[in-house]
matplotlib code that plots the C-alpha trace (Angstrom):
import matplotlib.pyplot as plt

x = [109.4, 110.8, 112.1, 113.0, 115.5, 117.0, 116.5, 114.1, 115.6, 114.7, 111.1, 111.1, 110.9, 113.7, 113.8, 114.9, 113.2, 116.0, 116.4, 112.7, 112.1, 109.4, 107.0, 104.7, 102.6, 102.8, 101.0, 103.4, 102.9, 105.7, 106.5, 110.3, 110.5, 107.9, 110.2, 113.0, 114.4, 114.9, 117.9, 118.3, 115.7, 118.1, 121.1, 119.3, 117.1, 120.0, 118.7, 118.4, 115.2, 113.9, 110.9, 109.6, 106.8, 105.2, 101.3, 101.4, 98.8, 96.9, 100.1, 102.2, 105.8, 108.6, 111.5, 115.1, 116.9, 116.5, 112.6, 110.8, 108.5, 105.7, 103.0, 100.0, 101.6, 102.0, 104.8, 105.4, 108.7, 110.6, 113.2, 114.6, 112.5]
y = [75.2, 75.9, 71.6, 72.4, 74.9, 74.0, 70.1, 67.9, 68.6, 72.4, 71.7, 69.9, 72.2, 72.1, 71.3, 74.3, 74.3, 74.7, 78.4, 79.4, 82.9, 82.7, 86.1, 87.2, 90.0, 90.9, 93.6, 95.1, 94.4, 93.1, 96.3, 95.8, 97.0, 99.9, 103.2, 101.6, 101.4, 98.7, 98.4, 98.8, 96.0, 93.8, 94.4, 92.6, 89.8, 87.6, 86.6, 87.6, 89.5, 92.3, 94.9, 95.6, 96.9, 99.3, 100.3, 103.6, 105.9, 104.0, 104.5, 101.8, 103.3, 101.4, 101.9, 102.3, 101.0, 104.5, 103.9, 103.9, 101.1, 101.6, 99.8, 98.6, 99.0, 96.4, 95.2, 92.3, 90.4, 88.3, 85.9, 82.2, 79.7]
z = [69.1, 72.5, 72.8, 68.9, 69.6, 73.6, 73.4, 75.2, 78.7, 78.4, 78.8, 82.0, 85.1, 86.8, 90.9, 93.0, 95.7, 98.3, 96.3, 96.2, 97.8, 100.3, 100.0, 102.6, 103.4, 107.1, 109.6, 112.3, 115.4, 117.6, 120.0, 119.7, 115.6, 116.2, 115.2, 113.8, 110.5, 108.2, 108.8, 112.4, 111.9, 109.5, 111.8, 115.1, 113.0, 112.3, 109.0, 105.4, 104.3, 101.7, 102.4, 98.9, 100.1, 102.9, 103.4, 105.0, 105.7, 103.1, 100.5, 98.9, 99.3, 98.0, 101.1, 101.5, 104.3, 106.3, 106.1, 109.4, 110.6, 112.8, 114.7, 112.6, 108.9, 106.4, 105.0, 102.1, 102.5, 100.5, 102.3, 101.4, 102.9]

ax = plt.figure().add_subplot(projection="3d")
ax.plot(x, y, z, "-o")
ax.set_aspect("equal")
plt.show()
């Protein structure tokens, strides 16, 4: 139905990989991001990153860039590759 309605070519992945988001899960522990905020953090990495995601106290919290980031919490990040 789908190749009946958008042609043969609309069937057949297409290659993106040079856009593909790369998504990790991470646990904190580099000293020099321990107490400060995501965007503090952004500001001095030099590259281009989201935090969807923080573990804390055993919580899944979704942050804003004023969240807080401290030693031993887990974070997933998406990024390009």
């Amino acid at each position: 139905i789908m190749k009946a309605l958008f042609g043969r070519n609309a069937a057949k992945p297409q290659d993106n990989s040079k856009d593909n988001a790369f998504v990790a899960e991470y646990q904190v522990s580099n000293p020099a991001i321990f107490g400060k905020s995501i965007k503090e953090i952004r500001e001095s990495a030099g590259c281009q990153f989201v935090i969807s995601r923080v573990w804390k106290d055993g919580k899944v919290i979704i942050p804003t860039s004023d969240t807080v980031i401290e030693e031993n919490e887990h974070i997933l990040l998406t990024s390009a590759k």
